[in-house]
C-alpha angles and dihedrals in degrees: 000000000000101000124163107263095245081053099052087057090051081049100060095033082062093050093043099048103029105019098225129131105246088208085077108051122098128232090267091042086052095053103046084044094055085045091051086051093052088054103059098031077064095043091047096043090059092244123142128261116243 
């Protein structure tokens, strides 16, 4: 598995959070996954929501 670094991050977040495998997510699962991460990155960060 050759992934972009800042996609190997989003690889393992994924496993980690939701524990699911990001090889088989399609192109709409991994957006809405990507989307979900950002999310909680923000709300454990401390940052507002806007």
């Amino acid at each position: 598995m050759v992934k972009h670094n800042g996609f190997v991050n989003v690889d393992y977040q994924l496993r980690y959070h939701f524990g699911i495998n990001p090889d088989e997510l399609d192109d709409e699962e991994w957006a809405i996954a990507i989307a979900a991460l950002e999310k909680i990155r923000k709300e454990e960060s401390g940052e507002k929501r806007k």
